[in-house]
C-alpha positions as CSV (number, residue, x, y, z in Angstrom):
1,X,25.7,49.9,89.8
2,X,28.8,51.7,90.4
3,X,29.0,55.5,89.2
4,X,32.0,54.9,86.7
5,X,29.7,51.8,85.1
6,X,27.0,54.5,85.2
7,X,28.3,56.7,82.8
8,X,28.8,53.9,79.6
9,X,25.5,52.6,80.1
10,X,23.9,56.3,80.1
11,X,25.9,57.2,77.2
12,X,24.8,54.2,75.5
13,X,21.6,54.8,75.9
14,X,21.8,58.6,74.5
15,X,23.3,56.8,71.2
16,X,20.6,54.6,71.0
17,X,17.7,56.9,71.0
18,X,19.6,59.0,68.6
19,X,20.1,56.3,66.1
20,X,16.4,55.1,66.4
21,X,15.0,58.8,65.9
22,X,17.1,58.9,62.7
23,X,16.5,56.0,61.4
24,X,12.5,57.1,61.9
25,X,13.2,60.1,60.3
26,X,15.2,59.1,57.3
27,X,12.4,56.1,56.3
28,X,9.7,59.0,56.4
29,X,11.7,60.9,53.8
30,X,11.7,57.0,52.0
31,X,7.9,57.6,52.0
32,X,7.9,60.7,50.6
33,X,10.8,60.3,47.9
34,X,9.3,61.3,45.1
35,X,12.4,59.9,43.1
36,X,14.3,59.0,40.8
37,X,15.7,55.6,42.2
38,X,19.2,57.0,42.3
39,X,18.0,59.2,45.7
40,X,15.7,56.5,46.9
41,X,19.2,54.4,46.7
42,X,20.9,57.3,48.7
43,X,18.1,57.4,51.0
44,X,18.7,53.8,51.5
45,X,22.4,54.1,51.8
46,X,22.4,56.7,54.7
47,X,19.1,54.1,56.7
48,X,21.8,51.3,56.6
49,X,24.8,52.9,57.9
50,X,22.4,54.2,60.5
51,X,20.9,50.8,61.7
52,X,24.7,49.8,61.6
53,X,25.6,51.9,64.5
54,X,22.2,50.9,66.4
55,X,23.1,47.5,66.1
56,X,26.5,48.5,67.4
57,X,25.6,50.4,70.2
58,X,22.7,47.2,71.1
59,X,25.4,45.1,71.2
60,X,27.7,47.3,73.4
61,X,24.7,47.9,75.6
62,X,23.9,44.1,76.1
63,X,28.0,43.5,76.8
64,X,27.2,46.0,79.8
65,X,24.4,44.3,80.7
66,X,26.4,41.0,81.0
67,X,29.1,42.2,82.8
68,X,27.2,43.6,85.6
69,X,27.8,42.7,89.1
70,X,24.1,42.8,90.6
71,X,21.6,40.1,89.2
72,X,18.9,42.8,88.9
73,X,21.0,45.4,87.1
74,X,21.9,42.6,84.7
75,X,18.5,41.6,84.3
76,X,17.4,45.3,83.7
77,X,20.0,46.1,81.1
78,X,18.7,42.6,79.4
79,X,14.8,44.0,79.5
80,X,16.1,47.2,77.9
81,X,18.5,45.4,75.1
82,X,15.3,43.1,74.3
83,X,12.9,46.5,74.2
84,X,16.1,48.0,72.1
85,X,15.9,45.1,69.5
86,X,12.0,44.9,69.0
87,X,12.2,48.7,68.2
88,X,14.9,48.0,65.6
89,X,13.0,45.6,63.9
90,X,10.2,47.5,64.0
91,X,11.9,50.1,62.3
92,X,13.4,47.5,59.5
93,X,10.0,46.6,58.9
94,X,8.7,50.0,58.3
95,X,12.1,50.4,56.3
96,X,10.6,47.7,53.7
97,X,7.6,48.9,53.7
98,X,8.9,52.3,53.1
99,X,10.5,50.9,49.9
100,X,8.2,48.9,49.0
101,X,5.3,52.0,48.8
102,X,8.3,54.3,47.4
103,X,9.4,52.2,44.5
104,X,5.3,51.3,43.7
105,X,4.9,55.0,43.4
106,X,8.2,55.9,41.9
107,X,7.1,52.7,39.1
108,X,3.4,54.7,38.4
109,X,4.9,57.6,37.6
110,X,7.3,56.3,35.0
111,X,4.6,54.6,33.5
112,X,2.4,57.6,33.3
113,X,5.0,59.6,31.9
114,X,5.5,56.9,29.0
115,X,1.8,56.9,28.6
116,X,1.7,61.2,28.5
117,X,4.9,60.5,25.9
118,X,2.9,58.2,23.5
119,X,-0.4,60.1,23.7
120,X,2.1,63.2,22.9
121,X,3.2,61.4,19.9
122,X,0.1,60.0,19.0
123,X,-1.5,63.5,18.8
124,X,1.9,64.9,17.1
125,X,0.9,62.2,14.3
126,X,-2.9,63.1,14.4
127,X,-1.8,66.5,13.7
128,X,0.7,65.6,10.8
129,X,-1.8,63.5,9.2
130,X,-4.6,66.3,10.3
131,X,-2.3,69.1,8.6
132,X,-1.4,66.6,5.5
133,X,-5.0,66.1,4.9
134,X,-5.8,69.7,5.0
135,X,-2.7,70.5,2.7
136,X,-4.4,68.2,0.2
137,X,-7.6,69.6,0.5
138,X,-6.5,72.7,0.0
139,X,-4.2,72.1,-3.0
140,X,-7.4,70.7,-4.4
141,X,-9.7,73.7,-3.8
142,X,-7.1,75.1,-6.0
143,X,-7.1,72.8,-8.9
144,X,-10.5,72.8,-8.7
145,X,-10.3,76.8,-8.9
146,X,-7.6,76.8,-11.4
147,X,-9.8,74.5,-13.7
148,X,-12.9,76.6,-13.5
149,X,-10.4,79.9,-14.2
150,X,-9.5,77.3,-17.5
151,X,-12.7,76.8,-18.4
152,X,-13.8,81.0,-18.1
153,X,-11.1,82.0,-20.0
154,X,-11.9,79.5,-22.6
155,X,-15.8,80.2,-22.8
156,X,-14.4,83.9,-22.9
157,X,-12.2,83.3,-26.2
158,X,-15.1,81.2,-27.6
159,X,-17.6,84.1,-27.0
160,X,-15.2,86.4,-28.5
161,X,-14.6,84.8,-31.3
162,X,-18.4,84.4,-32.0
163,X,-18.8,88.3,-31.7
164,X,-15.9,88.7,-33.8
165,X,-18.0,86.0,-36.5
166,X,-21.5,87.7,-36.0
167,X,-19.9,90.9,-36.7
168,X,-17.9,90.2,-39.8
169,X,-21.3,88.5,-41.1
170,X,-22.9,91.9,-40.4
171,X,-20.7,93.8,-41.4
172,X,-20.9,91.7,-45.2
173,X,-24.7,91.8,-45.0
174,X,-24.6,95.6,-44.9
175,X,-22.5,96.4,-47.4
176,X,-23.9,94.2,-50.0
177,X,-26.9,96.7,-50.7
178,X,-24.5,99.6,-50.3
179,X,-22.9,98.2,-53.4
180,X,-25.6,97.6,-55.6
181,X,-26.9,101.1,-54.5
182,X,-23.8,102.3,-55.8
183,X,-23.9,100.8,-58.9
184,X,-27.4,101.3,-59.6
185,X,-26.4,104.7,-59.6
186,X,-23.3,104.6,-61.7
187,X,-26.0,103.2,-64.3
188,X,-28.8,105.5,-64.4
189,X,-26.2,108.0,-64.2
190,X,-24.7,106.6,-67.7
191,X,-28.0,106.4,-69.0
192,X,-29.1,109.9,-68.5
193,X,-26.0,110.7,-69.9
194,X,-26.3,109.2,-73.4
195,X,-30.1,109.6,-74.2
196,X,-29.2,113.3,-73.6
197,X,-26.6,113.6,-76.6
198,X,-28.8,111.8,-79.0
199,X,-31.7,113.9,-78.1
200,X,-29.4,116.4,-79.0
């Protein structure tokens, strides 16, 4: 192989193993995308532009390979383009499967983060309905407080008003023999009185 055919093929080669390194790299950060699908769409963006310059610089490389002079440099390039190929589809493969695992995982966690979202609103209702029931319980203790508060007051007029009975009946009890006392004497004192003048 002459020296100036040297250089393209070497060069070639360079590109190559730069572009499959990359495209390694870039499907391991597919693996670990976390999300959302927007990045796992940029991820995928930047993997295909990548395995379009491989397949580019393949092609170039197998042109070379064709155009060589020797039969056994030909055949050598060939054996390399073939090895170059396998390892691209290799790396597509691992590329869908890359996806495949990201978007599974991406899928779980949107569905655990609508099932953390419903159990949040189901417990926000429990708690309503926990803090409605106590608001009713509560406003009942107090009827029930305000009613026996009714029901004092009331035996406490009634009892009052039976004092106020027992003592105006005792009150009339005593002063009935006060008054006949009274007049008793008013009598005897009229009596004395007269039989005094006429024994005179």
């Amino acid at each position: 192989m002459a020296a100036a055919a040297c250089v393209p093929v070497r060069v070639c080669h360079q590109e190559i193993v730069k572009f499959d390194l990359e495209i390694k790299a870039a499907v391991q950060d597919i693996r670990d995308c976390p999300g959302p699908l927007s990045a796992l769409t940029e991820l995928n963006a930047a993997v295909k532009e990548k395995f379009r310059h491989l397949r580019g610089r393949i092609q170039e490389l197998e042109q070379m390979a064709k155009e060589q002079d020797k039969e056994s440099e030909k055949q050598a390039l060939l054996r390399e383009v073939e090895n170059h190929k396998k390892q691209m589809l290799s790396n597509q493969t691992a590329w869908r499967k890359a996806n495949l695992a990201c978007k599974i995982a991406i899928d779980n966690s949107e569905k655990d983060q609508l099932l953390q979202g419903r159990d949040s609103l189901r417990q926000r209702k429990t708690t309503k309905e926990s803090l409605a029931e106590s608001a009713g319980n509560i406003t009942e203790s107090l009827m029930g407080i305000s009613r026996m508060m009714s029901q004092q007051v009331q035996q406490s007029e009634e009892t009052v008003q039976t004092l106020v009975k027992l003592f105006c009946t005792r009150m009339k009890l005593l002063s009935r023999p006060q008054n006949l006392w009274w007049h008793s004497l008013v009598l005897i004192h009229s009596e004395t009185s007269a039989g005094g003048m006429c024994w005179m």
